[in-house]
mmCIF file of the N, C-alpha and C atoms, coordinates in Angstrom:
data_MODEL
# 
_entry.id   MODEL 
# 
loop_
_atom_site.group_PDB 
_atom_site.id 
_atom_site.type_symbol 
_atom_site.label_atom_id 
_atom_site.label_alt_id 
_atom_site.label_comp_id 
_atom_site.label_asym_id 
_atom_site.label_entity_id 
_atom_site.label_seq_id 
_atom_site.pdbx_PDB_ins_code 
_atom_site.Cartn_x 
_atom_site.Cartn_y 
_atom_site.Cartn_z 
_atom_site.occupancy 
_atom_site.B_iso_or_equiv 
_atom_site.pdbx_formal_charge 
_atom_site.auth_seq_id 
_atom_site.auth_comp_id 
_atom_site.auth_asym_id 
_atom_site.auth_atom_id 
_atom_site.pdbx_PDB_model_num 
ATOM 1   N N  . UNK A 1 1  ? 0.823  -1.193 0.000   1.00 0.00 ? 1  UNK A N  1 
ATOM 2   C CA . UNK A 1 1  ? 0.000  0.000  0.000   1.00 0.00 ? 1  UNK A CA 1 
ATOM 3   C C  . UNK A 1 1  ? 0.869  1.260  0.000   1.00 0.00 ? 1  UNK A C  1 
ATOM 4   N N  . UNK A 1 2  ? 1.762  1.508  0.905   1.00 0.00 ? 2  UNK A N  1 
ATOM 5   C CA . UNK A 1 2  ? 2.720  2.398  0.732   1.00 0.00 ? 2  UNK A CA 1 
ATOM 6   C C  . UNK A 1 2  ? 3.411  2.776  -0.341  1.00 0.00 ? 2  UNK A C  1 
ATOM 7   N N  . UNK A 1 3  ? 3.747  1.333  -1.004  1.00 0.00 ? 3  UNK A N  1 
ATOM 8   C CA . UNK A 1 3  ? 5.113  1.611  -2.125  1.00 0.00 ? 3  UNK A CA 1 
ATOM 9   C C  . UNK A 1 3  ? 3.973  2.099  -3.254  1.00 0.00 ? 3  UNK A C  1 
ATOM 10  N N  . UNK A 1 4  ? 2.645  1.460  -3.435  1.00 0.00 ? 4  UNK A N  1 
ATOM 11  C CA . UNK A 1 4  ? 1.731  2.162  -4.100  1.00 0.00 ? 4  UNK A CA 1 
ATOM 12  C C  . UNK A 1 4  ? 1.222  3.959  -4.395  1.00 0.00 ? 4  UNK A C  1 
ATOM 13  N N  . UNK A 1 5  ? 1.481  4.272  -3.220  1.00 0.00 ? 5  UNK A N  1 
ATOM 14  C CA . UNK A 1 5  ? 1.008  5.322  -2.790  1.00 0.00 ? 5  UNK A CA 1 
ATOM 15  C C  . UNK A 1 5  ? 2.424  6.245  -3.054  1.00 0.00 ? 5  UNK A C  1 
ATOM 16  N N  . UNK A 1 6  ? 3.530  6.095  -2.489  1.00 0.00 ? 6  UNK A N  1 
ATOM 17  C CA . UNK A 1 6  ? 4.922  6.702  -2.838  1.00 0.00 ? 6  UNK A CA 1 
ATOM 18  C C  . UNK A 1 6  ? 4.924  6.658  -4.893  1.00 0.00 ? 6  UNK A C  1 
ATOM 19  N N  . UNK A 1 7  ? 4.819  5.485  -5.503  1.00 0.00 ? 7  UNK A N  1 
ATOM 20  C CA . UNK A 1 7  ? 4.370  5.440  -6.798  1.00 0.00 ? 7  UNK A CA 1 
ATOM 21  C C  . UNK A 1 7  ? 3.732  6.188  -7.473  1.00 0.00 ? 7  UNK A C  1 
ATOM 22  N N  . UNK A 1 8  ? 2.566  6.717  -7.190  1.00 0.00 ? 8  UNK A N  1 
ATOM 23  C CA . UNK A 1 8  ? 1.571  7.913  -7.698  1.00 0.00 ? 8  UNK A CA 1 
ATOM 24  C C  . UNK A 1 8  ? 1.878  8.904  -6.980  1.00 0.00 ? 8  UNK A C  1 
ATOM 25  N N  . UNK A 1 9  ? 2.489  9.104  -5.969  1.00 0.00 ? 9  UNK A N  1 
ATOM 26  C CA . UNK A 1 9  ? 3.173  10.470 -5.456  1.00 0.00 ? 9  UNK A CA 1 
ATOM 27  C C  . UNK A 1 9  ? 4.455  10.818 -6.473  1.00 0.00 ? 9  UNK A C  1 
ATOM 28  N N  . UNK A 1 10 ? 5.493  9.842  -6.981  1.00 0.00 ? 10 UNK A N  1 
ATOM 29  C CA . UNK A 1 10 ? 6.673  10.319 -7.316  1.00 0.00 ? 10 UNK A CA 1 
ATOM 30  C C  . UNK A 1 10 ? 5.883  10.629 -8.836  1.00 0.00 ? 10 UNK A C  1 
ATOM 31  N N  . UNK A 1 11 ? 5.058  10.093 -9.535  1.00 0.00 ? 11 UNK A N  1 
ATOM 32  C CA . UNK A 1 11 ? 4.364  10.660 -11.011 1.00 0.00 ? 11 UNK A CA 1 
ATOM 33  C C  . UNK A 1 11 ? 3.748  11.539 -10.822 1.00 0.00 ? 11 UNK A C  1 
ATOM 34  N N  . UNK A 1 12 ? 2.890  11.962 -9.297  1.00 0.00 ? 12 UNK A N  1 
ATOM 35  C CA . UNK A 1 12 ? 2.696  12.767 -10.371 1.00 0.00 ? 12 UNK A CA 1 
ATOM 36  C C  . UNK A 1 12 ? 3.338  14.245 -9.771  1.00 0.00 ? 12 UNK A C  1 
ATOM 37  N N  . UNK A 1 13 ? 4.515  13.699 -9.029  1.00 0.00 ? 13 UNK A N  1 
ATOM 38  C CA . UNK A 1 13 ? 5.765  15.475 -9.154  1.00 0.00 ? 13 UNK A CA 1 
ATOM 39  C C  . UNK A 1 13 ? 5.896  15.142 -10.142 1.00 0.00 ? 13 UNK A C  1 
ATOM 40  N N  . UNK A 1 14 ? 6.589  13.726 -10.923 1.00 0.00 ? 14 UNK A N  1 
ATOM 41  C CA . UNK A 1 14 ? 7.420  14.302 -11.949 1.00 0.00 ? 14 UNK A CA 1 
ATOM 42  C C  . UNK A 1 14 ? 6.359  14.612 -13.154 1.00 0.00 ? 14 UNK A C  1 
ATOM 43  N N  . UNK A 1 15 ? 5.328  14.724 -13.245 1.00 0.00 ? 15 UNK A N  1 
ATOM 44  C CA . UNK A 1 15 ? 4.514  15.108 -14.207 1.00 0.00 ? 15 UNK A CA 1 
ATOM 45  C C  . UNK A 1 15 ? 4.556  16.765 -14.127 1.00 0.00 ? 15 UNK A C  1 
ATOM 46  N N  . UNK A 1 16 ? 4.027  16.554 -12.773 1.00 0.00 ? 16 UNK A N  1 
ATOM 47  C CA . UNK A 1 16 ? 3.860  18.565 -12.458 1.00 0.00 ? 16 UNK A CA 1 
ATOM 48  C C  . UNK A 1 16 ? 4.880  19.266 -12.701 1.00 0.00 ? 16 UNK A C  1 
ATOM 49  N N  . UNK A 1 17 ? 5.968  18.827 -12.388 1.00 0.00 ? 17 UNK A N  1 
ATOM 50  C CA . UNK A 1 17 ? 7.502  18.900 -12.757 1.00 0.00 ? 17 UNK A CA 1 
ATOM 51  C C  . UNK A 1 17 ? 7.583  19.667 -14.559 1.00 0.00 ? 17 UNK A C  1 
ATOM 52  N N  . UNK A 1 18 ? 7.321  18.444 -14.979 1.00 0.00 ? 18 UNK A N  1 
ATOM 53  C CA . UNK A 1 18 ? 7.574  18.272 -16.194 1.00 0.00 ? 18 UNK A CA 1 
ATOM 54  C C  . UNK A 1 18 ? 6.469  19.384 -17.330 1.00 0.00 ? 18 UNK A C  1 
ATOM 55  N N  . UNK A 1 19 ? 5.221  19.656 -16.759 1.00 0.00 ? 19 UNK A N  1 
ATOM 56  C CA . UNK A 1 19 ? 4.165  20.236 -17.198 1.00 0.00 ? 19 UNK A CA 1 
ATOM 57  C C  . UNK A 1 19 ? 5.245  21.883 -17.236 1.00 0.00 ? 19 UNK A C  1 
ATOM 58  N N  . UNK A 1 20 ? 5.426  22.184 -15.625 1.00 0.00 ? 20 UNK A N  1 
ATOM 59  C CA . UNK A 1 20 ? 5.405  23.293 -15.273 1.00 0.00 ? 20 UNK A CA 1 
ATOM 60  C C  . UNK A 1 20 ? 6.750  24.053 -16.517 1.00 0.00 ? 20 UNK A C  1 
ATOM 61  N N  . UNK A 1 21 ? 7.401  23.594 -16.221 1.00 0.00 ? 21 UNK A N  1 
ATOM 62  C CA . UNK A 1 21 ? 8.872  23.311 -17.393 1.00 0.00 ? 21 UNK A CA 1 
ATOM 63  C C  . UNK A 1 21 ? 8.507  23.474 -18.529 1.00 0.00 ? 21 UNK A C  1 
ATOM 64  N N  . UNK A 1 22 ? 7.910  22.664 -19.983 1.00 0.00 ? 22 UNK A N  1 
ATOM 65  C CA . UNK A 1 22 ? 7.640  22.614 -20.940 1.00 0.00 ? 22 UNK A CA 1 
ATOM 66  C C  . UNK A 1 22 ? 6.345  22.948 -21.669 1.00 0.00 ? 22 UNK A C  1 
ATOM 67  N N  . UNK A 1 23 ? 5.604  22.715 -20.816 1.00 0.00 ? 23 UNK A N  1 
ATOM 68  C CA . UNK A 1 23 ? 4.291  23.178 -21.374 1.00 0.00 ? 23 UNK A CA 1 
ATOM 69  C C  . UNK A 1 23 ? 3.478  24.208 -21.108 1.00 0.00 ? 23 UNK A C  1 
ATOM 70  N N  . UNK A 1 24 ? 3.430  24.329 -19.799 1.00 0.00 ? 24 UNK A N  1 
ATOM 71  C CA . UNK A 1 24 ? 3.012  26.059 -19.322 1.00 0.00 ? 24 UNK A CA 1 
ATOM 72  C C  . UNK A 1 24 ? 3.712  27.259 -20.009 1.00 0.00 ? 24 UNK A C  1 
ATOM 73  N N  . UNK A 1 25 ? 4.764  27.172 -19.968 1.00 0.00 ? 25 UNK A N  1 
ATOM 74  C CA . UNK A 1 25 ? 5.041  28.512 -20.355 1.00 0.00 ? 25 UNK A CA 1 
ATOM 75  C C  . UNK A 1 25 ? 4.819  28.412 -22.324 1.00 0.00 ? 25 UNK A C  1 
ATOM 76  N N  . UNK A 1 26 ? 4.416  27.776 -23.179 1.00 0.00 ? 26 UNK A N  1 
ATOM 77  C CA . UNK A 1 26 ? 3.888  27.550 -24.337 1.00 0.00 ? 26 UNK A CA 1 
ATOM 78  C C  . UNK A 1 26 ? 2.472  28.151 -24.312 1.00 0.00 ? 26 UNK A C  1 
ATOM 79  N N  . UNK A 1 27 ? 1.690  28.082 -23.665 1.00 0.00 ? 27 UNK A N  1 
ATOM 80  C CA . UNK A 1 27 ? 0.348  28.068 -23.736 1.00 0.00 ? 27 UNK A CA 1 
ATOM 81  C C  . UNK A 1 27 ? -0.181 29.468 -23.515 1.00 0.00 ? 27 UNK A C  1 
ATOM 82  N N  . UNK A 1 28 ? -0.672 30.171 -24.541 1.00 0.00 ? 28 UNK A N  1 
ATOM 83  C CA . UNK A 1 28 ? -0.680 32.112 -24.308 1.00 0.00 ? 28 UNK A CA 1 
ATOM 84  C C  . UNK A 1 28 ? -1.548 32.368 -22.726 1.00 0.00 ? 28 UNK A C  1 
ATOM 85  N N  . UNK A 1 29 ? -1.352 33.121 -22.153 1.00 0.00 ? 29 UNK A N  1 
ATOM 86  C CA . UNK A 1 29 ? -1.885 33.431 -20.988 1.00 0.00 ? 29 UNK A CA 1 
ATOM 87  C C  . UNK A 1 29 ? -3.632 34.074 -21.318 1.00 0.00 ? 29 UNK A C  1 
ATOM 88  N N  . UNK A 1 30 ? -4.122 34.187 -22.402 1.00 0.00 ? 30 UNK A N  1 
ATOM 89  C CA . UNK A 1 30 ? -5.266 34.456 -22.650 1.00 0.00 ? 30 UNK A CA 1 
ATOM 90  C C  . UNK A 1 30 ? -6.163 32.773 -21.990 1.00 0.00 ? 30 UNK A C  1 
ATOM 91  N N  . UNK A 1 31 ? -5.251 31.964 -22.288 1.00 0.00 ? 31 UNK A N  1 
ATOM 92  C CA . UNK A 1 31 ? -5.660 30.327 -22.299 1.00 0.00 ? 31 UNK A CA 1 
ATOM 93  C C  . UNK A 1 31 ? -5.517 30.077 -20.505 1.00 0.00 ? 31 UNK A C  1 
ATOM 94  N N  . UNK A 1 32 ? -4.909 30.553 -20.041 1.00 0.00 ? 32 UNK A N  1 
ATOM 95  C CA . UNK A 1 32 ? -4.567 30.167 -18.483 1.00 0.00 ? 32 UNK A CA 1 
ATOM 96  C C  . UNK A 1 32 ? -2.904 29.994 -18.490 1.00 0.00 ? 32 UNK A C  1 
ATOM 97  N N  . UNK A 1 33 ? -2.047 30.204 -19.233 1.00 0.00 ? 33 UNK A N  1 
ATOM 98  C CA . UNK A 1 33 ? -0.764 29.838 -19.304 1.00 0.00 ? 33 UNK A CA 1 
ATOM 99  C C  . UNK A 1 33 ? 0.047  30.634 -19.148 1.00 0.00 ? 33 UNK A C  1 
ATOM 100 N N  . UNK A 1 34 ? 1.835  30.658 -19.099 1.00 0.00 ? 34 UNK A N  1 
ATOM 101 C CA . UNK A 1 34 ? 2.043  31.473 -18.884 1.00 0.00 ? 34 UNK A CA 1 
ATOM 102 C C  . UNK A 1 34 ? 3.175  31.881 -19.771 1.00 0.00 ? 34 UNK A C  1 
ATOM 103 N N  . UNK A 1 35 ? 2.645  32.184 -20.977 1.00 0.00 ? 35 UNK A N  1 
ATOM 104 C CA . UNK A 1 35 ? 3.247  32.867 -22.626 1.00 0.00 ? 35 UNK A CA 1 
ATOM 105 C C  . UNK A 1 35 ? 3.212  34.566 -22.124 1.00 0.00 ? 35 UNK A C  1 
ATOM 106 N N  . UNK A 1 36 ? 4.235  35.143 -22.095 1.00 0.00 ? 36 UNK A N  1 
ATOM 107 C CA . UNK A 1 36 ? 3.792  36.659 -21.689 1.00 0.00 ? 36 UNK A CA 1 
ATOM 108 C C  . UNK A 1 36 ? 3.350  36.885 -23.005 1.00 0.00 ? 36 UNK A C  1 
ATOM 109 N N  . UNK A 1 37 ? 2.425  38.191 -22.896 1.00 0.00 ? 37 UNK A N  1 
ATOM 110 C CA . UNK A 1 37 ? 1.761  39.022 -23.683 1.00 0.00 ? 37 UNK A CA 1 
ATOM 111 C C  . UNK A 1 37 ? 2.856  39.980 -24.417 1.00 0.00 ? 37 UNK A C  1 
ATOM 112 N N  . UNK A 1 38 ? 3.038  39.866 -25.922 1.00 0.00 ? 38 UNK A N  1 
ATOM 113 C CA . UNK A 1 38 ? 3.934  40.935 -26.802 1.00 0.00 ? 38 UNK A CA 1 
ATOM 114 C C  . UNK A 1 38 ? 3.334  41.712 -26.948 1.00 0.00 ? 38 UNK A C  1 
ATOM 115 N N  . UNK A 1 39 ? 3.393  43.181 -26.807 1.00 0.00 ? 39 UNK A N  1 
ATOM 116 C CA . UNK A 1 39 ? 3.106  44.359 -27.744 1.00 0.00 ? 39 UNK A CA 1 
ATOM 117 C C  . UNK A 1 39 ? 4.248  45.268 -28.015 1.00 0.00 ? 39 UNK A C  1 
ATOM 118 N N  . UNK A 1 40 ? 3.686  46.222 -28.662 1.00 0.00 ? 40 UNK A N  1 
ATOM 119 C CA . UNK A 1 40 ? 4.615  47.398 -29.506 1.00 0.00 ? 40 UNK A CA 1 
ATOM 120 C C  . UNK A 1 40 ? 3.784  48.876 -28.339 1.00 0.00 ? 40 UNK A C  1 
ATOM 121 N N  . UNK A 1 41 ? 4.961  50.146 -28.172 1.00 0.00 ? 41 UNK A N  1 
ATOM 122 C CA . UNK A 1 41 ? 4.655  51.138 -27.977 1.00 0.00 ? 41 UNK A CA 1 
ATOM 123 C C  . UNK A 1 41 ? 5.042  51.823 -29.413 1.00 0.00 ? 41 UNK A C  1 
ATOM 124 N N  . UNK A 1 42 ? 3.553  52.330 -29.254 1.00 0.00 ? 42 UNK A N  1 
ATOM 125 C CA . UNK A 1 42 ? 3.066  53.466 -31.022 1.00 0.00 ? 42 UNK A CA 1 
ATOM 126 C C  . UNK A 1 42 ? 3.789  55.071 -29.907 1.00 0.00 ? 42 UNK A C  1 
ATOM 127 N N  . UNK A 1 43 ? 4.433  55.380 -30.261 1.00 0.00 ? 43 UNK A N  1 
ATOM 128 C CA . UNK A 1 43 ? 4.766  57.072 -29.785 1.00 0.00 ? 43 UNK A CA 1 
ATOM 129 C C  . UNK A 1 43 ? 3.601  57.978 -30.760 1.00 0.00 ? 43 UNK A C  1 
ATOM 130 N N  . UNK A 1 44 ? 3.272  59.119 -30.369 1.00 0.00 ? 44 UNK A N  1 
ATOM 131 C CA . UNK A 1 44 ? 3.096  60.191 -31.219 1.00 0.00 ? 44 UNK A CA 1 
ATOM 132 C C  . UNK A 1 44 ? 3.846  60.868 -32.054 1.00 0.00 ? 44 UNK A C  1 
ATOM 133 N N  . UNK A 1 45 ? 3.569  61.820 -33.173 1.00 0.00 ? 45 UNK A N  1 
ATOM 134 C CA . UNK A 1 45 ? 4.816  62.194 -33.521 1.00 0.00 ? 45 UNK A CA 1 
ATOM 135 C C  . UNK A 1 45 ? 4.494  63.447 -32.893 1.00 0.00 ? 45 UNK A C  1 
ATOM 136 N N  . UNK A 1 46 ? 3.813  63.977 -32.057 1.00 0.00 ? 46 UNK A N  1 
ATOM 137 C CA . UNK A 1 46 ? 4.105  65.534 -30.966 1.00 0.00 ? 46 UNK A CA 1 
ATOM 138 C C  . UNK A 1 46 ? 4.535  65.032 -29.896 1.00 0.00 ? 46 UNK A C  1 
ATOM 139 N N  . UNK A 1 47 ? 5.158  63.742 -29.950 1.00 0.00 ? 47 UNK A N  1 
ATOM 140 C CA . UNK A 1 47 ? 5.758  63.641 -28.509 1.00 0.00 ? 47 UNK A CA 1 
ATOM 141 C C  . UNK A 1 47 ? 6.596  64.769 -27.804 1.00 0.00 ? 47 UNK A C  1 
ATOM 142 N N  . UNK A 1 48 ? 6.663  65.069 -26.701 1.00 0.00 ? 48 UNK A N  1 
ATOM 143 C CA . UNK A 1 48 ? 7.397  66.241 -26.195 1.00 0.00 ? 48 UNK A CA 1 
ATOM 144 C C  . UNK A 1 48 ? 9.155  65.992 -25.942 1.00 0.00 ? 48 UNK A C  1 
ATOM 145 N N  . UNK A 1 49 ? 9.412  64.410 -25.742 1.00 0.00 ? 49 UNK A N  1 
ATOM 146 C CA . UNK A 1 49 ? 10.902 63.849 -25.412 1.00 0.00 ? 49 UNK A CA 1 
ATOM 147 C C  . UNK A 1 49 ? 10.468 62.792 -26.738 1.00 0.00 ? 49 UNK A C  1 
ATOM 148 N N  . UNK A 1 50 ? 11.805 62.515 -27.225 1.00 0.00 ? 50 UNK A N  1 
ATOM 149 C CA . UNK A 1 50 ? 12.234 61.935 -28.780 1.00 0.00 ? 50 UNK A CA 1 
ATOM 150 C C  . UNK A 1 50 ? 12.079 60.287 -27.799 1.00 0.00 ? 50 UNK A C  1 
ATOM 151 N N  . UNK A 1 51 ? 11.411 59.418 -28.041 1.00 0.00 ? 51 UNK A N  1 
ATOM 152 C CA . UNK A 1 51 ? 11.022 57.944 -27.710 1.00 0.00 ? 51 UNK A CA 1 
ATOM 153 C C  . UNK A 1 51 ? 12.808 57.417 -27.690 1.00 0.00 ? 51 UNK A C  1 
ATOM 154 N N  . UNK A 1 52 ? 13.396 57.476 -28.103 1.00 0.00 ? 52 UNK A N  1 
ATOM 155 C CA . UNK A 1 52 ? 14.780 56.711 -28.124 1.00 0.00 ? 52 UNK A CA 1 
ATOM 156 C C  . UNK A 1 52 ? 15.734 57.603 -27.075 1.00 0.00 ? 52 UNK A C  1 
ATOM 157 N N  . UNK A 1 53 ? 15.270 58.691 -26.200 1.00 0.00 ? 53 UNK A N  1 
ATOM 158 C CA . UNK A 1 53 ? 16.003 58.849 -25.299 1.00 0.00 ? 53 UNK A CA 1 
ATOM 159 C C  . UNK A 1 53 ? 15.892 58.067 -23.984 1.00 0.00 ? 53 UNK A C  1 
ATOM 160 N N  . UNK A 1 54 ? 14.023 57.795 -24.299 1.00 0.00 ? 54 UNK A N  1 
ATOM 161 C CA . UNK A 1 54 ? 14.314 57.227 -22.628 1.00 0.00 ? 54 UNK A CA 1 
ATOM 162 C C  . UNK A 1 54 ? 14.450 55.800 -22.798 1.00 0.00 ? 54 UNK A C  1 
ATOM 163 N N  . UNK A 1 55 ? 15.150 54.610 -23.530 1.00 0.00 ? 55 UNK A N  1 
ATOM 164 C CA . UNK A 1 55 ? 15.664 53.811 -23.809 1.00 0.00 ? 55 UNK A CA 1 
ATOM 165 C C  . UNK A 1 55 ? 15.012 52.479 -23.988 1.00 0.00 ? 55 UNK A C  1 
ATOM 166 N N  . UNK A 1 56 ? 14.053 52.837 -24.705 1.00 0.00 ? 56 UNK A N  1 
ATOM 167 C CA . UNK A 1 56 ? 13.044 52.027 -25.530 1.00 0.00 ? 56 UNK A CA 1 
ATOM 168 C C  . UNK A 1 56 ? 14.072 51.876 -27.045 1.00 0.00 ? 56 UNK A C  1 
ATOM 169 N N  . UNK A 1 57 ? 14.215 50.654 -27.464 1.00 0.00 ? 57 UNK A N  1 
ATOM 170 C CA . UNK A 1 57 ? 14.501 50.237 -28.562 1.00 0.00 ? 57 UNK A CA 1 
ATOM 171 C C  . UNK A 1 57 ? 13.538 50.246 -29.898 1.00 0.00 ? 57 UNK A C  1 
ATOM 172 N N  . UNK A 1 58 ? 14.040 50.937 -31.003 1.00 0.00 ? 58 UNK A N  1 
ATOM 173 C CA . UNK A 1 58 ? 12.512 51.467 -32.137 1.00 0.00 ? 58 UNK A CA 1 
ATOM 174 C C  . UNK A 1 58 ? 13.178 50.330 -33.130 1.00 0.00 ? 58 UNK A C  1 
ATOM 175 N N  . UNK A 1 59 ? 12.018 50.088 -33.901 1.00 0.00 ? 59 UNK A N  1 
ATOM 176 C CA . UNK A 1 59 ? 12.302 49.319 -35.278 1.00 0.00 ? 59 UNK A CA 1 
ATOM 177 C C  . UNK A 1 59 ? 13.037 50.447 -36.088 1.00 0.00 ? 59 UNK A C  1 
ATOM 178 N N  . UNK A 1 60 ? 13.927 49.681 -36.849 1.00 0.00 ? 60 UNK A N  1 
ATOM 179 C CA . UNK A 1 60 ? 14.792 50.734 -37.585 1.00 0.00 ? 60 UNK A CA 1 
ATOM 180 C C  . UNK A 1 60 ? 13.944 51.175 -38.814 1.00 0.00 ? 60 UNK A C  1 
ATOM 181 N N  . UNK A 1 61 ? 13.181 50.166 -39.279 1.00 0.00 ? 61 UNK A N  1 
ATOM 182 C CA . UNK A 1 61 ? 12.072 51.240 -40.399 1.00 0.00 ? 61 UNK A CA 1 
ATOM 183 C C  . UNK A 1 61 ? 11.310 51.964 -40.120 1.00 0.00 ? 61 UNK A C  1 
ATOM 184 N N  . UNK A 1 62 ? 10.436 52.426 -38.774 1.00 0.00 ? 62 UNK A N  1 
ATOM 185 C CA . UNK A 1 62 ? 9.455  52.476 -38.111 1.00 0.00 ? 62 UNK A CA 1 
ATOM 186 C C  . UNK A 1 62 ? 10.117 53.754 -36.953 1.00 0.00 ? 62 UNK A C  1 
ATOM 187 N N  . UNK A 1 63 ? 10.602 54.456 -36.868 1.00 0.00 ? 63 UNK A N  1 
ATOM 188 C CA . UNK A 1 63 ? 10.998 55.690 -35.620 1.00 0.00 ? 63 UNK A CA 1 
ATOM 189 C C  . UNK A 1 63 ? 10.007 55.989 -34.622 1.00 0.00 ? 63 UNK A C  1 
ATOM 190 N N  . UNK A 1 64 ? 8.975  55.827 -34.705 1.00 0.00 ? 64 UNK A N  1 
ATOM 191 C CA . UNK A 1 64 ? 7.881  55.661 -33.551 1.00 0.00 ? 64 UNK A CA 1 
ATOM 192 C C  . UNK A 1 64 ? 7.539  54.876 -33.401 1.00 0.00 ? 64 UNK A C  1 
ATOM 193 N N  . UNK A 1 65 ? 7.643  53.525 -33.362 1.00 0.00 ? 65 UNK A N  1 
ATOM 194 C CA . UNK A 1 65 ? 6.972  51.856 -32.983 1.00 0.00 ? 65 UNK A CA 1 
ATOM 195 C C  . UNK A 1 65 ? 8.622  51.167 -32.280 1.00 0.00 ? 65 UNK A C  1 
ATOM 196 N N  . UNK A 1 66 ? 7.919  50.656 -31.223 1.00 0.00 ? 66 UNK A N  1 
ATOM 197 C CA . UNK A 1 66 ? 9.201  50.119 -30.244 1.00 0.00 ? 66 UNK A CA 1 
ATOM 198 C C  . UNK A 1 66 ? 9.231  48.626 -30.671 1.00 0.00 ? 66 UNK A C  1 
ATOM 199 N N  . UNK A 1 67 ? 10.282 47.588 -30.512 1.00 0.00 ? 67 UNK A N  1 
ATOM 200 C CA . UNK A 1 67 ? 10.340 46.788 -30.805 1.00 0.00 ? 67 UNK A CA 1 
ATOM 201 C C  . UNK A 1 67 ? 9.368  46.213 -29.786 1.00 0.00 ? 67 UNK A C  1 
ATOM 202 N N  . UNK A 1 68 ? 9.037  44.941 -30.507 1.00 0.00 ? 68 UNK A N  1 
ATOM 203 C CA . UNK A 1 68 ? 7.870  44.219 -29.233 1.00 0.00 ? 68 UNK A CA 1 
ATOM 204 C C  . UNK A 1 68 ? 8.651  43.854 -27.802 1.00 0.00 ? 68 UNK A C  1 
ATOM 205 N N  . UNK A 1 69 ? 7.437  44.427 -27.206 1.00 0.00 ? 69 UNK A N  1 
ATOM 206 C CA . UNK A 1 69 ? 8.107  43.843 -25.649 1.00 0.00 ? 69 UNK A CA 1 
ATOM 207 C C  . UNK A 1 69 ? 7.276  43.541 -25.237 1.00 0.00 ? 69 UNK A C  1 
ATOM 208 N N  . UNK A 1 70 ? 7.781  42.443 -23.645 1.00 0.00 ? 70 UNK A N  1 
ATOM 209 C CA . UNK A 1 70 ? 6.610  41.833 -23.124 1.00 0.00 ? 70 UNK A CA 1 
ATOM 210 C C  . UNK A 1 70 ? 5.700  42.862 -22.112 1.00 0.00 ? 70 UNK A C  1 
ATOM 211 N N  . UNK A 1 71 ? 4.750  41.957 -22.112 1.00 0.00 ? 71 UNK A N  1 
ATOM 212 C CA . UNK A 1 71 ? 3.779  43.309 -21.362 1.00 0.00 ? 71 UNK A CA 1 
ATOM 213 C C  . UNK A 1 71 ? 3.923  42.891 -19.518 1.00 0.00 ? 71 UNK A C  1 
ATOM 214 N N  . UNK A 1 72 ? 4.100  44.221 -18.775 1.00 0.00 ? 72 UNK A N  1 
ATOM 215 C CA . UNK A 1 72 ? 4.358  43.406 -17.324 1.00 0.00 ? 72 UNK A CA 1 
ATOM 216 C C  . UNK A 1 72 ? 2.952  43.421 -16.551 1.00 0.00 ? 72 UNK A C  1 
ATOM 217 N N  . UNK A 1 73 ? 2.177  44.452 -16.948 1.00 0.00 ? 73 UNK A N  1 
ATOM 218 C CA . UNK A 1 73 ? 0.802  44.837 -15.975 1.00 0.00 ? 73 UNK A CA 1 
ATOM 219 C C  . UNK A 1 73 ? 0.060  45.377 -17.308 1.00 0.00 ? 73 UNK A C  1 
ATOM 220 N N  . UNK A 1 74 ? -0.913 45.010 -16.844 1.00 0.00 ? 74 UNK A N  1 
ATOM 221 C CA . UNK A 1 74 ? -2.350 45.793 -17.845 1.00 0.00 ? 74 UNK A CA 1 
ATOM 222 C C  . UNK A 1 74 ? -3.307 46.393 -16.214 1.00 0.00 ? 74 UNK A C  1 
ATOM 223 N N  . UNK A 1 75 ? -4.011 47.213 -17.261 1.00 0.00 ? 75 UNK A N  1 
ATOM 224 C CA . UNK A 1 75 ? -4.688 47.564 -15.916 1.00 0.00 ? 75 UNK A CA 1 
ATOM 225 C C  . UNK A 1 75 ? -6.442 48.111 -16.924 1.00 0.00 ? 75 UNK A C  1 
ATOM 226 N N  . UNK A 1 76 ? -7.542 48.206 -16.408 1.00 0.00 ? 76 UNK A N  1 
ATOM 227 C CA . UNK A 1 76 ? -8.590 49.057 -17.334 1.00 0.00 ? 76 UNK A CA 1 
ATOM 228 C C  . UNK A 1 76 ? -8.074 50.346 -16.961 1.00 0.00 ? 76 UNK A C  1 
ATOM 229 N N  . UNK A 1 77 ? -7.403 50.739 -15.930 1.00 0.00 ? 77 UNK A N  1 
ATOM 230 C CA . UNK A 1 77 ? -7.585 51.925 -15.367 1.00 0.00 ? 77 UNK A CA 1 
ATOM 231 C C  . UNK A 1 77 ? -6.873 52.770 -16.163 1.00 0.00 ? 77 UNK A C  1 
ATOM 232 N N  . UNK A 1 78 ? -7.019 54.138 -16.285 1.00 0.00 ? 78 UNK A N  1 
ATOM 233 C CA . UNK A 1 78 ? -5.443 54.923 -16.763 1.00 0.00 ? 78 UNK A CA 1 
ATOM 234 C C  . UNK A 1 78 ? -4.728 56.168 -16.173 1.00 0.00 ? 78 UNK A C  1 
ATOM 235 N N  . UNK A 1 79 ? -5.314 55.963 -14.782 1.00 0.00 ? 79 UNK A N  1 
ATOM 236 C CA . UNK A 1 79 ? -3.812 56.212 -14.057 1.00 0.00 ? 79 UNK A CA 1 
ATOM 237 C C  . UNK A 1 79 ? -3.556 55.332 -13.222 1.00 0.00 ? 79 UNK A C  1 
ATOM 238 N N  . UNK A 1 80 ? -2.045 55.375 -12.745 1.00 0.00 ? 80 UNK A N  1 
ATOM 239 C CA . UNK A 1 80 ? -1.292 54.597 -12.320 1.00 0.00 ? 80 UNK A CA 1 
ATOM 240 C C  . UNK A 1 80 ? -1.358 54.632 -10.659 1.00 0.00 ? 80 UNK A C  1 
# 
């Protein structure tokens, strides 16, 4: 009964193990997973400071679109 029980204990760490590792982070977080979210920052062009000073990386065809980055917080709100 024990060695039974130690048996389906050691599968299923090494499953959870193994899930948490390879397959979670695949699966977009819209789904429950944890794929971070890519987007782009669009600048204005009346921005008041030039987007490449404060050290956002721009597509080199594109001078106002930042290269994709991951997203850390969303919020509905819009202030901080």
């Amino acid at each position: 009964m024990v060695t039974a029980f130690a048996l389906v204990a050691t599968t299923a760490l090494l499953y959870s193990a193994l899930f948490m590792l390879y397959v979670y982070p695949t699966i977009p977080e819209q789904f429950g997973g944890g794929r971070p979210q890519r987007v782009s920052v669009l600048f204005a062009s009346d921005a008041s400071q030039d987007p490449g000073e404060i050290g956002l990386p721009l597509e080199p065809q594109k001078q106002r679109l930042s290269v994709p980055l991951e997203l850390v917080h969303e919020t509905d709100s819009l202030s901080t």
